[in-house]
C-alpha positions in Angstrom: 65.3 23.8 -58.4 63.0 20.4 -58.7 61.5 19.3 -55.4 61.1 15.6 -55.2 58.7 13.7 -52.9 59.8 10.6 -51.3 56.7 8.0 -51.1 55.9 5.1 -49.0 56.5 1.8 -51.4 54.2 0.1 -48.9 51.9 0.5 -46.2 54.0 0.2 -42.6 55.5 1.5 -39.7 58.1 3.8 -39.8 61.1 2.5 -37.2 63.6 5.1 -37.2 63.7 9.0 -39.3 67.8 9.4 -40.4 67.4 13.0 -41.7 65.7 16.2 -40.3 64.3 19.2 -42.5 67.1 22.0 -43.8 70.1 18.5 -43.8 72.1 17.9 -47.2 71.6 14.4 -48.5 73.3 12.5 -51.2 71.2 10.1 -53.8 70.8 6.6 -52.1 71.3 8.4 -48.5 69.4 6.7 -46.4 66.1 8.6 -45.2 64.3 6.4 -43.1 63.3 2.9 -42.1 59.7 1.9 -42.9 58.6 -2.0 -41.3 56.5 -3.7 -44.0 55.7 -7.4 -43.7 57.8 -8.1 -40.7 60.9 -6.5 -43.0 62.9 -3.6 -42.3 63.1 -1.5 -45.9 65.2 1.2 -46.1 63.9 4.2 -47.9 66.4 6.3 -49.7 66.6 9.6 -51.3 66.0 9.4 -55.2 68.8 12.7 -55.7 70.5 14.8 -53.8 69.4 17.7 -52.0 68.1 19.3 -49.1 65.3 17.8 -47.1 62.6 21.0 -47.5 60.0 18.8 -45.6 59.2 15.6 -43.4 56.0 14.2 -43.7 56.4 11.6 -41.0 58.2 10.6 -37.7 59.0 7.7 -35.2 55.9 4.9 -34.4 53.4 6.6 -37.8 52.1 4.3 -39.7 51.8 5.0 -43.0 50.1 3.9 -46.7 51.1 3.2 -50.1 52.2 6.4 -51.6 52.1 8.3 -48.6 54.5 11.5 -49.1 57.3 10.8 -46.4 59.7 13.7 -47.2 60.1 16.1 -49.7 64.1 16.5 -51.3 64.6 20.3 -53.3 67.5 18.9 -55.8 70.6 20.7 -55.9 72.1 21.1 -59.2 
């Protein structure tokens, strides 16, 4: 199976985590909620899966490209 890894699109703050490692998500589940610029983006997963890893939690701040969560894609 393909793992995928969920990156930051921006540097922020991430407000809340939705998931937790070992859950079943669907594509365009939301996985968290990263504060860019004053906004609120949601971050969503790319396919569906289970959540193998989280790279991040409450209050971290993260960059650009930083790996937030890694999805192993079910077929």
């Amino acid at each position: 199976m393909a793992e995928h890894i969920v990156e930051a699109p921006a540097p922020g703050k991430i407000l809340r985590v939705h998931v937790e490692e070992g859950k079943r998500v669907a594509a365009g589940d939301r996985i968290c909620v990263l504060e860019a610029l004053k906004m609120e983006l949601p971050i969503v997963a790319p396919v569906g899966g289970t959540v193998k890893a989280l790279h991040m939690s409450p209050g971290q701040t993260v960059e650009a490209g930083d790996p937030l969560a890694v999805i192993e894609a079910s077929p």
